[in-house]
C-alpha positions in Angstrom: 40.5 51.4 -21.8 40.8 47.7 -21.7 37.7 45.5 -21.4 36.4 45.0 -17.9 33.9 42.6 -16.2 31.1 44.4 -14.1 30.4 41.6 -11.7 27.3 41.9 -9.2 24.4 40.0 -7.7 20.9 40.8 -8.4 19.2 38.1 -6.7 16.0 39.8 -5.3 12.5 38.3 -5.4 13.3 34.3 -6.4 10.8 31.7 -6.9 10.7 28.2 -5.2 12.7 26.1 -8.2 14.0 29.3 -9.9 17.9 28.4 -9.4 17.5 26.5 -12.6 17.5 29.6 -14.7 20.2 31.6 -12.8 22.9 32.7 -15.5 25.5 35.4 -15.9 26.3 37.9 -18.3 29.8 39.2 -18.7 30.1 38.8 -15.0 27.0 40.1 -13.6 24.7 38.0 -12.1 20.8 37.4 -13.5 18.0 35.8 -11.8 16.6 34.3 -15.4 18.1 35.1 -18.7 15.1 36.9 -19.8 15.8 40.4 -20.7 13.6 43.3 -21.5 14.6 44.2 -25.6 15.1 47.9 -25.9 12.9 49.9 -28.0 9.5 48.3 -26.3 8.9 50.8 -23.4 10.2 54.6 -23.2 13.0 55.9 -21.5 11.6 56.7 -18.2 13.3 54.8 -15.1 9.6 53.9 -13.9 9.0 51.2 -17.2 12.7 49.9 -16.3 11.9 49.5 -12.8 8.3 48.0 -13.8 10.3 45.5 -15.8 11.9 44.1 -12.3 8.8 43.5 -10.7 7.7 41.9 -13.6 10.2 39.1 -13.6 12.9 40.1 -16.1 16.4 39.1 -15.2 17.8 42.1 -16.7 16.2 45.4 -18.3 17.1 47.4 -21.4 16.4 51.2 -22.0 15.2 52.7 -24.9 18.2 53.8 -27.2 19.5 57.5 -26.7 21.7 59.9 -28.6 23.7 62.8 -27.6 21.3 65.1 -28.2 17.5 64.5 -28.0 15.6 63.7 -30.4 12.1 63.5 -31.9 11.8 60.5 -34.6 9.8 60.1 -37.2 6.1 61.4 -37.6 2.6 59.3 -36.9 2.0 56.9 -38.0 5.2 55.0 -36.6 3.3 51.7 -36.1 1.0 48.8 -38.0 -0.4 45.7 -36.5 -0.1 42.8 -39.5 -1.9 40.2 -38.2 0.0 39.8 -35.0 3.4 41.1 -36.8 4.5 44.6 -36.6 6.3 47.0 -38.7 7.3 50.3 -36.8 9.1 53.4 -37.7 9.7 55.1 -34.5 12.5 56.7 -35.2 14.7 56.4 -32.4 13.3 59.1 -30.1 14.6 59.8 -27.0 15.0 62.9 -24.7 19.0 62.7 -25.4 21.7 61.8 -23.3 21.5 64.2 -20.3 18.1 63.6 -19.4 18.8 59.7 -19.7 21.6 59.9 -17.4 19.0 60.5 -14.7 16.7 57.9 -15.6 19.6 55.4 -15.5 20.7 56.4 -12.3 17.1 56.0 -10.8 16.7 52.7 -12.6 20.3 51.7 -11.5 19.3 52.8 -7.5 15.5 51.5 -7.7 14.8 48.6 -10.5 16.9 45.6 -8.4 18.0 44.1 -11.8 20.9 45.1 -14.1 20.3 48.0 -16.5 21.4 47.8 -19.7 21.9 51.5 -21.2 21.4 51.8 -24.9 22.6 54.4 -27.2 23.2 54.7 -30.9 25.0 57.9 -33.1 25.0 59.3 -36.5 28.8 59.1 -36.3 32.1 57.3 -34.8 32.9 60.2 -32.8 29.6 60.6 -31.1 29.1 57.2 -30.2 32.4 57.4 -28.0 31.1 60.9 -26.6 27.4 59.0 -25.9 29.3 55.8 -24.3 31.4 57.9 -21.9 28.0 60.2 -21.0 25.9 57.5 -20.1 28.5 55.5 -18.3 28.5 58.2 -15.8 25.4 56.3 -15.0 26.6 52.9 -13.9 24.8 50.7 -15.6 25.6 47.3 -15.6 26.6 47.3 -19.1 25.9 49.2 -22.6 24.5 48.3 -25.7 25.7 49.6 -29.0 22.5 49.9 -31.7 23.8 50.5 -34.7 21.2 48.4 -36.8 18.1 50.4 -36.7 16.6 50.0 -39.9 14.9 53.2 -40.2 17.4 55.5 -39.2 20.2 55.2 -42.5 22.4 57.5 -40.4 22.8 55.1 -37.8 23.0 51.7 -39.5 26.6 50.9 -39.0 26.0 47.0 -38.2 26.1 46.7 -42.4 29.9 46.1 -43.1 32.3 44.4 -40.8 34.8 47.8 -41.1 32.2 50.1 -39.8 31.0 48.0 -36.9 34.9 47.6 -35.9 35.4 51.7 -35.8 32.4 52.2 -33.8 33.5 48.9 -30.9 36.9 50.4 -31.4 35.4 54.0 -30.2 32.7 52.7 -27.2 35.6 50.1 -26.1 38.6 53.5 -25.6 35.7 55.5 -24.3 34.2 53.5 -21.1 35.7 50.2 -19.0 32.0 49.1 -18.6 31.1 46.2 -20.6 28.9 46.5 -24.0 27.1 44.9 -26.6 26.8 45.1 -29.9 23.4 44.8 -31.7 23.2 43.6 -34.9 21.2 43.5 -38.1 20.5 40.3 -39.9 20.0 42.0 -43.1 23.8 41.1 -44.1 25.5 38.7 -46.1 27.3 37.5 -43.4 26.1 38.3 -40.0 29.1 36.1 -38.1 31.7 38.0 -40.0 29.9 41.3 -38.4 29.7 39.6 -35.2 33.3 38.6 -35.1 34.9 42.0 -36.3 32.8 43.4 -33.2 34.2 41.3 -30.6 37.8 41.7 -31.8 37.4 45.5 -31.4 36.3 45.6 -27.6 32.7 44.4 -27.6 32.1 42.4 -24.6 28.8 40.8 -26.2 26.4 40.6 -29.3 22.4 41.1 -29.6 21.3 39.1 -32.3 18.9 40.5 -33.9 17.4 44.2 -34.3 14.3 44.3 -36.3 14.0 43.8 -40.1 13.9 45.8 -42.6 10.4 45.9 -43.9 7.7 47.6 -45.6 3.6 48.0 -45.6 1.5 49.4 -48.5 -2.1 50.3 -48.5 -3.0 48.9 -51.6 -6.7 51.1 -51.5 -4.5 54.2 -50.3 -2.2 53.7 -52.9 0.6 54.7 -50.1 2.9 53.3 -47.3 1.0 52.7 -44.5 4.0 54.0 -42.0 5.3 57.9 -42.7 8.8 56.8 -43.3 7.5 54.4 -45.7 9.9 51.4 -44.6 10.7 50.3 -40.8 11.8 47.3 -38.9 9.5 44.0 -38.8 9.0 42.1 -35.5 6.8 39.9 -33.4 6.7 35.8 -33.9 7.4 36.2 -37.5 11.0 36.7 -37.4 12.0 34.2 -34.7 13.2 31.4 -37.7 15.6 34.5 -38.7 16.6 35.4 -34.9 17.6 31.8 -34.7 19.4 31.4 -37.6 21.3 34.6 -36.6 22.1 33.2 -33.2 23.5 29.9 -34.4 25.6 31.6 -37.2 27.0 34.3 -34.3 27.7 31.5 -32.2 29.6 29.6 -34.7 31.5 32.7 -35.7 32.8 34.1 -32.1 33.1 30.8 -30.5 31.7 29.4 -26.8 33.0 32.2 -24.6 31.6 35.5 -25.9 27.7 35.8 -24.6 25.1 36.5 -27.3 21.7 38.0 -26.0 19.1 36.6 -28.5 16.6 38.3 -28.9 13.7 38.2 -32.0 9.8 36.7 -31.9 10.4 35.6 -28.3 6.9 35.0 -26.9 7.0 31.7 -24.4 9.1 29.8 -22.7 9.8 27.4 -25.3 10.7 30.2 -27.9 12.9 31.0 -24.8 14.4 27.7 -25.1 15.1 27.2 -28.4 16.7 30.8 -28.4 19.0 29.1 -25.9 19.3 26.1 -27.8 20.4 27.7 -30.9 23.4 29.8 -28.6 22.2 32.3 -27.0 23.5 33.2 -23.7 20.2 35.3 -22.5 17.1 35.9 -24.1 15.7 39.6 -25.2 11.8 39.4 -24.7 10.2 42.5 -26.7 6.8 42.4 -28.4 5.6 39.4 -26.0 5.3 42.4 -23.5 3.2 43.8 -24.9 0.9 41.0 -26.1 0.5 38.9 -23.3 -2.2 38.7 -20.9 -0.1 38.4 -17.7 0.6 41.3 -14.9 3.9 40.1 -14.8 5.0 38.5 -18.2 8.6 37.8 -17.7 8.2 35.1 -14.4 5.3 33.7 -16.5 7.7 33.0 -19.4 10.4 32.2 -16.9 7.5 29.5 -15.7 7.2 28.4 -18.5 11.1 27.4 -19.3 11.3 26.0 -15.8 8.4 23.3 -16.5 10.0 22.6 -19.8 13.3 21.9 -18.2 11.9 19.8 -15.3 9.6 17.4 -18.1 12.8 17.0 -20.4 15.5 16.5 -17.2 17.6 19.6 -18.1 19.4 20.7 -14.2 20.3 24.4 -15.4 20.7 26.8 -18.7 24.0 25.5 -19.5 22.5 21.8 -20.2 20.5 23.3 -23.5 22.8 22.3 -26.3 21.2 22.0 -29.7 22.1 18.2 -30.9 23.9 18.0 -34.3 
């Protein structure tokens, strides 16, 4: 199937001055480019829908496979000093129990849902891709970057990446993303074999790779041993990876940025460095607010009023 725009308007719930941060995202229509990362909440509809209320522009699910499954045993996740290292293992109820949550989210949440989904192989990310599309989300994202899950790290090599885009892109008209890994050579290459093979978008970045010994336990603090780092640590890498996407797929192709995004001026600079919209993950978790997202969103729209910025478009990095 050729690649297809999903245009709507999800406009609810604005904010005096909010029009600043209006944006769009391969056609659809987001109050604020803030997006709920996937991965942070579970895969109910409810933590989707919460997500709206909150402030986000847009929401992400949790990934899902084709069938369900359970991930990796406790304990999945360490706290290093404000930096975390998980391990969960991609678990998720499977695709036909996600279809509903989708749907609900898709009916209830007043934002677009992003529906994201990851396979052990080609073939199964095509059958996942036409599954949940029976959903209608506003668009898909394609995770093949965990780095816990070896079976489902296709984001390592530009020929692998391509076969899986290839397969989402014959298997559904709605638009998709690709999420990406930044521990490659050559992230851009990745980035640009992707787009030439049907993906509408990128995410730049999944976690990284990462590890966390007790040195008194003599053992790996997480059960799988190794899992993916995140928090404000890995926002200089997240950057870096934006810019070098950007450069690689040119001005037209949208990039959601996502890595170590806690305020609105991390916001920014993701923007800055090319981002299109912004995934917001561990801040959710971390700040203080009942509704984190408009706070953040607050946040960029004092910073652009103070420096004279007008709207999103206006945030070029000077070199």
């Amino acid at each position: 199937m050729g690649v297809q725009s999903c245009p709507k308007e999800y406009m609810p719930h604005r904010t005096k001055g909010a029009f600043m941060l209006e944006t769009t995202l391969c056609g659809i229509k987001l109050r604020n480019p803030l997006i709920l990362a996937s991965g942070i909440r579970g895969n109910s509809a409810g933590l989707l829908i919460r997500a709206g209320k909150e402030g986000a522009g847009a929401a992400t699910s949790k990934s899902c496979s084709l069938l369900p499954h359970e991930g990796h045993a406790n304990p999945t996740m360490v706290d290093i000093d404000g930096t975390y290292i998980n391990a969960i293992g991609l678990s998720n109820p499977g695709v036909d129990d996600e279809i509903y949550e989708i749907r609900e989210a898709v009916a209830k949440a007043g934002i677009p849902i992003i529906a994201s989904f990851y396979a052990g192989k080609v073939s199964d990310f095509a059958a996942v891709a036409a599954r949940i599309s029976e959903a209608k989300p506003a668009m898909l994202e394609v995770d093949i970057s965990c780095p816990s899950r070896k079976d489902a790290l296709f984001s390592s090599y530009a020929k692998d990446a391509s076969e899986v885009c290839l397969a989402v892109r014959d298997a559904t008209s709605i638009p998709f993303s690709a999420k990406l890994s930044p521990d490659v050579p050559n992230i851009g290459e990745i980035a640009r074999a992707c787009v030439a093979s049907g993906a509408s978008c990128i995410t730049a970045i999944n976690t990284i790779g990462g590890m966390y010994i007790d040195a008194h336990a003599r053992h790996a603090v997480l059960a799988n041993s190794f899992g993916g780092i995140s928090g404000a640590a890995i926002k200089p890498v997240a950057l870096k990876s934006v810019y070098l996407v950007r450069k690689a797929i040119g001005p037209e192709v949208p990039i959601i940025g996502t890595g170590g995004v806690f305020t609105g001026i991390d916001a920014i600079e993701m923007l800055m460095a090319g981002a299109t919209c912004v995934g917001v993950g561990t801040a959710i978790a971390t700040r203080k607010e009942s509704a984190p997202f408009k706070a953040i969103a607050q946040e960029m729209e004092s910073f652009m009023k103070k420096e004279g910025y007008r709207k999103l478009a206006d945030l070029k990095l000077q070199e």
